[in-house]
N, C-alpha and C positions, 0 to 999 in steps of 0.2 A: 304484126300488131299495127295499128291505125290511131292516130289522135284524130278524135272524131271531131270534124270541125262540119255546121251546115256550111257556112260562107266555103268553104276549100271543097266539100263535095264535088266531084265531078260527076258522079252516075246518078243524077236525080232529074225523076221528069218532072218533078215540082218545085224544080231550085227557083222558078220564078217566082211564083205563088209562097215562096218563103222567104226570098227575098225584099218582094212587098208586104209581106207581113212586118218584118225586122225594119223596115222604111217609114209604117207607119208607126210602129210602138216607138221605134228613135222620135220623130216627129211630135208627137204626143207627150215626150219625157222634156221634149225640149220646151214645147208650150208648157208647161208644168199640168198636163191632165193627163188623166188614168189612160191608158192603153186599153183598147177595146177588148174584152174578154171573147169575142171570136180569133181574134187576132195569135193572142196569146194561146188559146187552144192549136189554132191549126198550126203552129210553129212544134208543138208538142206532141201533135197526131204526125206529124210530118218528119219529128224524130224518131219514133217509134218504130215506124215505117223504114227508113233509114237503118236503124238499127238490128230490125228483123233482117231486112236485104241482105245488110253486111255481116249478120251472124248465119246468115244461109249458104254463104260466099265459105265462112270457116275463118273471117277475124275477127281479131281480137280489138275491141272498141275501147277507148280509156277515155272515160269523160271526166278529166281534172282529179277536183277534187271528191265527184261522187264513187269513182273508183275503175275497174275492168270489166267489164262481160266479154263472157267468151262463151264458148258450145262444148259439152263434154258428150260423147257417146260412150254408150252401152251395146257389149253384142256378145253373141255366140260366137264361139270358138270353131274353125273349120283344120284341115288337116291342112288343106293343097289352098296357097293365097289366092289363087285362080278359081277356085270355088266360092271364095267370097264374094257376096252380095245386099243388096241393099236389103233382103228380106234376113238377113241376122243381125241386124238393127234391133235393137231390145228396147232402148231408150235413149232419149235425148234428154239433158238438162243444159239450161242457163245458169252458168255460173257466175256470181259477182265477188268481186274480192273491193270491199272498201278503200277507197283510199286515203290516204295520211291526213 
């Protein structure tokens, strides 16, 4: 399991480009004005992203207090484990479980 932090990511080709995003909305809070609605979005496409990545990887994301996602699979049954393969894949689901 992972506490999913942007700032603490390491495997991101856009840590930049979210880190100036997060630079200017601070910036903007401190003037006391609205934060640019591109800003705020790409921060959000940028977690999305992030979170697909690391649910492809097979962890588990906990973000506070909105809860867990994780990856649940479905598949067919084989006899020999050595016969298993990616084509007895039936289904994937995202699971989320709330948090407190």
């Amino acid at each position: 399991m992972i506490n999913y932090s942007i700032v603490k990511r390491s495997v991101n080709a856009n840590l930049i480009e979210i880190n100036q995003a997060k630079s200017r909305i601070n910036q903007a809070k401190k003037e006391g004005k609205t934060p640019q609605p591109a800003d705020l979005a790409a921060i959000l496409y940028l977690t999305v992203d992030c979170m697909r990545e690391q649910l492809l990887e097979g962890k588990k994301i906990r973000l506070g207090d909105l809860g867990d996602f994780s990856v649940s699979l479905s598949s067919k049954g084989v006899e020999d484990p050595n016969a298993f393969n990616a084509q007895n894949i039936t289904g994937v689901k995202v699971i989320w479980e709330p948090g407190a």
